[in-house]
C-alpha positions as CSV (number, residue, x, y, z in Angstrom):
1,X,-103.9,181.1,-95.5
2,X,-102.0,184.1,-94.2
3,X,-101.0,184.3,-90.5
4,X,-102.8,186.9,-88.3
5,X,-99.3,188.3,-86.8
6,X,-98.5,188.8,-90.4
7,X,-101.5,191.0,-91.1
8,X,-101.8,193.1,-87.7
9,X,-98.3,192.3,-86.2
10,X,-97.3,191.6,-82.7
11,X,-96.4,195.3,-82.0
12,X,-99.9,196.1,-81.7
13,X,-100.8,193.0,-79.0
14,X,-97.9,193.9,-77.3
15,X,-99.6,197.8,-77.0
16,X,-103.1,196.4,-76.8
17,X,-101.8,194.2,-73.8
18,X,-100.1,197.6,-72.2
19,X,-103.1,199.3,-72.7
20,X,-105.4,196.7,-70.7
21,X,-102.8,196.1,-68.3
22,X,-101.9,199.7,-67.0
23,X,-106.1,200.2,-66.8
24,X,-106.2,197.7,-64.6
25,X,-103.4,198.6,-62.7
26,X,-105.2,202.1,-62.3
27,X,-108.3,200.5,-61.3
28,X,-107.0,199.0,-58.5
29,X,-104.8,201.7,-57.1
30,X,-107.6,204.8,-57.5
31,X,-110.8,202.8,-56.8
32,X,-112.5,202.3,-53.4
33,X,-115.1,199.8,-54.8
34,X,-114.2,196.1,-54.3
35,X,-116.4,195.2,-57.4
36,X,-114.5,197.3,-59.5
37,X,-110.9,196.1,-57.9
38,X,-112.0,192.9,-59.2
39,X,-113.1,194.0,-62.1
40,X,-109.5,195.8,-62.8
41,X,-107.8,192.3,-61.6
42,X,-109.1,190.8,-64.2
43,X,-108.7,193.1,-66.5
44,X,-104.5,192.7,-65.8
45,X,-105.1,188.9,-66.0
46,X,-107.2,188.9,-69.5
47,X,-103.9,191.2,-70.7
48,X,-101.2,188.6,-70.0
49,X,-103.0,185.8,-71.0
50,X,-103.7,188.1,-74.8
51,X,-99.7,188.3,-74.3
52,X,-99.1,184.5,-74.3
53,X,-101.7,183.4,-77.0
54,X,-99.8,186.3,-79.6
55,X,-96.3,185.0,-78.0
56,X,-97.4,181.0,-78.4
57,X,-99.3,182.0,-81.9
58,X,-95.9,184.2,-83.1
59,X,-93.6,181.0,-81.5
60,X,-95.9,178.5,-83.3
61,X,-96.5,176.7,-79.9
62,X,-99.3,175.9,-78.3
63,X,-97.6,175.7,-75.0
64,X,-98.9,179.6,-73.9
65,X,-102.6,178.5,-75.4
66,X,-102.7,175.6,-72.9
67,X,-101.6,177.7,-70.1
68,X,-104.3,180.8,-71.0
69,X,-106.8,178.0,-71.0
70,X,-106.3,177.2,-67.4
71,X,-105.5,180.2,-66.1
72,X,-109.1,181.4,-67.4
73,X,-110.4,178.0,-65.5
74,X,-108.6,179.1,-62.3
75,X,-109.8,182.7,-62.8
76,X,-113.4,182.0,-63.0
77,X,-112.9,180.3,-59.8
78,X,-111.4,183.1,-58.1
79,X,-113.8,185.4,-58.9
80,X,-116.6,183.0,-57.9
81,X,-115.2,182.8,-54.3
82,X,-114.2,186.5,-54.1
83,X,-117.6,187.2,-55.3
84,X,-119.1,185.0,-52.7
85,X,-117.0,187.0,-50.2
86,X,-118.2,190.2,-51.1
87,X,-121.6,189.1,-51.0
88,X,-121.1,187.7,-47.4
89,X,-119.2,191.1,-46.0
90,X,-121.9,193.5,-47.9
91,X,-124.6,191.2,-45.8
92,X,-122.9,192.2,-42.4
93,X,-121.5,195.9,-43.4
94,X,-124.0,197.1,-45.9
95,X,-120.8,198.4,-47.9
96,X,-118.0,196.8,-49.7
97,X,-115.9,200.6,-49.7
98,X,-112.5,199.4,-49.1
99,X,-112.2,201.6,-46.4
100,X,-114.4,200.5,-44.7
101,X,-113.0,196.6,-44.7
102,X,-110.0,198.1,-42.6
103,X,-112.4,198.1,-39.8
104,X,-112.5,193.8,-40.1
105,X,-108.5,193.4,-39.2
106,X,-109.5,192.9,-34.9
């Protein structure tokens, strides 16, 4: 049994991981809509955790699987709350445009 890294090579992870991360990145900076920021968070998260399963699966160590495993855990939780946050300032604005949360600092 052949390893995957062999076949497809870490190069292509690497620029697969660039890829999803600078798409994210742009998400957040040129979008108004808190969904979508989300959305584009997680989008940065999903690319370094692809990062360390290729690193720990190239390193033959399991160390960077373990830690993708709970960041996922901690992730899901994250976007429950933030979702339940969005929910609750959509039921008093009737928007979640970012620019319009400015108007929540006083």
């Amino acid at each position: 049994m052949t390893n995957i890294l062999n076949e497809i090579g870490i190069e292509n992870y690497i620029f697969l991981s660039v890829i999803l991360f600078c798409i994210g990145v742009f998400g957040v900076l040129y979008r108004r809509n808190a969904i979508i920021v989300f959305m584009s968070i997680e989008i940065m998260l999903n690319a370094v955790n692809l990062l360390f399963v290729a690193f720990s699966t190239y390193h033959q160590d399991a160390q960077g699987q373990v830690f993708v495993f709970f960041s996922m855990a901690v992730a899901a939780a994250e976007v429950a709350v933030g979702l339940a946050i969005l929910v609750s300032i959509f039921r008093n604005l009737g928007s979640i445009d970012i620019n319009n949360l400015k108007n929540l600092k006083g």
